[in-house]
C-alpha positions in Angstrom: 114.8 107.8 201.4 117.1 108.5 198.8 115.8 109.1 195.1 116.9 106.3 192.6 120.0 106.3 191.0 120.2 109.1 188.2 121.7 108.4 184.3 123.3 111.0 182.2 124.2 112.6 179.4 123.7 109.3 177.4 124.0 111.8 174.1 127.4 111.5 174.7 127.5 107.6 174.2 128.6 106.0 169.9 126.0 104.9 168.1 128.3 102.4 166.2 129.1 100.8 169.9 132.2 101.6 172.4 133.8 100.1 175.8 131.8 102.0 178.5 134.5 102.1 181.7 133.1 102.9 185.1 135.1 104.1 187.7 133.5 102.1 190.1 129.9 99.9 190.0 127.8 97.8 192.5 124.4 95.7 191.5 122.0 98.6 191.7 124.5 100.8 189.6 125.0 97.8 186.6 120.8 97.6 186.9 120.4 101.1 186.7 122.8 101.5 183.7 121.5 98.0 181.5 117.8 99.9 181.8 119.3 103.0 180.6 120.7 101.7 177.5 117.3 99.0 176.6 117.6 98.7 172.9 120.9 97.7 172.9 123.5 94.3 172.7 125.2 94.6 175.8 128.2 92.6 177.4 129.5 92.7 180.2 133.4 92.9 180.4 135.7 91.7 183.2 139.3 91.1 183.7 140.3 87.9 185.0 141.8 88.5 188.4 139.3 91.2 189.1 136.7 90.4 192.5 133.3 90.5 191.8 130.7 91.4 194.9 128.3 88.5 195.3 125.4 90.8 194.5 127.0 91.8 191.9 127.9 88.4 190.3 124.4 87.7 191.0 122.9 90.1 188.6 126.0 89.7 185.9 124.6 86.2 185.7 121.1 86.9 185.4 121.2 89.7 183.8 120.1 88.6 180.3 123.4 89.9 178.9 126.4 88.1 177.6 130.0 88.5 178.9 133.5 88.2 177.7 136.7 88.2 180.1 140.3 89.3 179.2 143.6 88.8 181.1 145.5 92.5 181.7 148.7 90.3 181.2 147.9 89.2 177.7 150.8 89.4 175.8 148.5 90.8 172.9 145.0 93.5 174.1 144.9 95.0 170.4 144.1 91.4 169.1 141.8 90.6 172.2 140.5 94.3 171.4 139.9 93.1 167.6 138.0 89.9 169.0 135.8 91.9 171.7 134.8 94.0 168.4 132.0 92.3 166.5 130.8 92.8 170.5 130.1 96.3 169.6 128.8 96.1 166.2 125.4 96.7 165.3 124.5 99.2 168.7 126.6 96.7 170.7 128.5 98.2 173.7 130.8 96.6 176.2 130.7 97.5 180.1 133.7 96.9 181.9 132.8 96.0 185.6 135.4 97.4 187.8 135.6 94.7 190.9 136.4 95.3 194.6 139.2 97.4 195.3 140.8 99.7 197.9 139.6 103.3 197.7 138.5 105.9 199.3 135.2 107.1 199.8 134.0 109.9 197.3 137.0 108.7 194.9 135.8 108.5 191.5 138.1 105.7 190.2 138.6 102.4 191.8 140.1 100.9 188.5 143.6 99.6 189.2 146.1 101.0 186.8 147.1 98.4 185.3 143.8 97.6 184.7 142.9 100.6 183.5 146.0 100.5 181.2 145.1 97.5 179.9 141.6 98.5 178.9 143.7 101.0 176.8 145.2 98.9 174.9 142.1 97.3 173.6 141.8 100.1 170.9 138.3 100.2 171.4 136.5 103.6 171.3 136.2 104.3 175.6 133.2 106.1 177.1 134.3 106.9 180.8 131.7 106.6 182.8 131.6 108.5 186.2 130.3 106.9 189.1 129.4 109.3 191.8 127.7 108.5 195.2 126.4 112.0 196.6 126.1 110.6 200.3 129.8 109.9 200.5 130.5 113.5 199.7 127.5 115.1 201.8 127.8 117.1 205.4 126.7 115.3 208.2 124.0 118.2 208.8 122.5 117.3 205.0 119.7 115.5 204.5 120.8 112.8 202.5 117.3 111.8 201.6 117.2 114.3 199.1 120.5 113.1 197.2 120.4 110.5 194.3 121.4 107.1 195.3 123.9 107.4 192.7 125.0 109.4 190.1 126.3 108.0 186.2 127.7 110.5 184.3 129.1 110.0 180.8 131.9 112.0 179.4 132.9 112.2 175.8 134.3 109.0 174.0 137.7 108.5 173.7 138.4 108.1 169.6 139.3 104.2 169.0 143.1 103.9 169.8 143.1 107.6 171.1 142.8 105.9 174.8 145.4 106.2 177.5 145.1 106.9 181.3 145.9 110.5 181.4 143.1 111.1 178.7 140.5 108.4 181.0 141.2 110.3 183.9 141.1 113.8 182.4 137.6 113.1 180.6 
């Protein structure tokens, strides 16, 4: 049996609050990731034509959290980034929640780029969040038992209105 799913470098994350933007999460990865930041106001984030798993819907709506959508064709993100901002106030942070998407195993991002552009364009400080499932990546001959179910990695936050794609996909 695998070992649970594994949270770090949480250091990394704003105390004043930031848009944390996985590459890719299921139910047992949001779980994981709302018990690793207790103490905080968290809401969960998702763009309107995104497709949600119905596990993962599931525990979006029970989850105790709020949520807020946004539309990646808004005319105006910085002024939907503005409104999302009291959302992050006070140890607030919001978590994007990437939907389902085409991609291959072992890839790190399943954010569409125009979504991902999108979330740019919010001007809201960015923590990328890398989503890594070690069994994907293993040898057949491995023992997968011994992996992490999952693995959530945060790299350093992207200044407020610092964000772009190159710079989410470099971090």
């Amino acid at each position: 049996m695998s070992t649970p799913i594994e949270v770090r470098s949480l250091d990394r994350l704003p105390k004043d609050g930031c848009l944390i933007v996985p590459g890719r999460l299921d139910a047992n990865q949001a779980n994981a990731l709302a018990s690793s930041l207790a103490g905080r106001n968290i809401t969960w984030l998702v763009e309107e034509t995104v497709t949600l798993t119905e596990k993962l819907q599931s525990y979006l709506q029970h989850s105790g959290h709020r949520g807020a959508a946004f539309s990646k064709i808004d005319e105006s993100l910085p002024d939907v980034g503005i409104n999302l901002g009291p959302k992050i106030e006070a140890n607030g942070v919001l978590i994007f929640v990437p939907g389902i998407t085409n991609a291959r195993s072992g890839s790190s991002c399943h954010i569409p780029s125009d979504i991902l552009r999108a979330l740019c364009q919010l001007g809201i400080p960015i923590a990328p969040l890398d989503v890594s499932v070690p069994s994907e990546m293993k040898l057949e001959i491995e023992n997968s038992s011994k992996f992490p179910t999952a693995i959530l990695n945060f790299s350093k936050t992207i200044p407020r209105g610092q964000a772009s794609i190159a710079r989410y996909r470099e971090a």
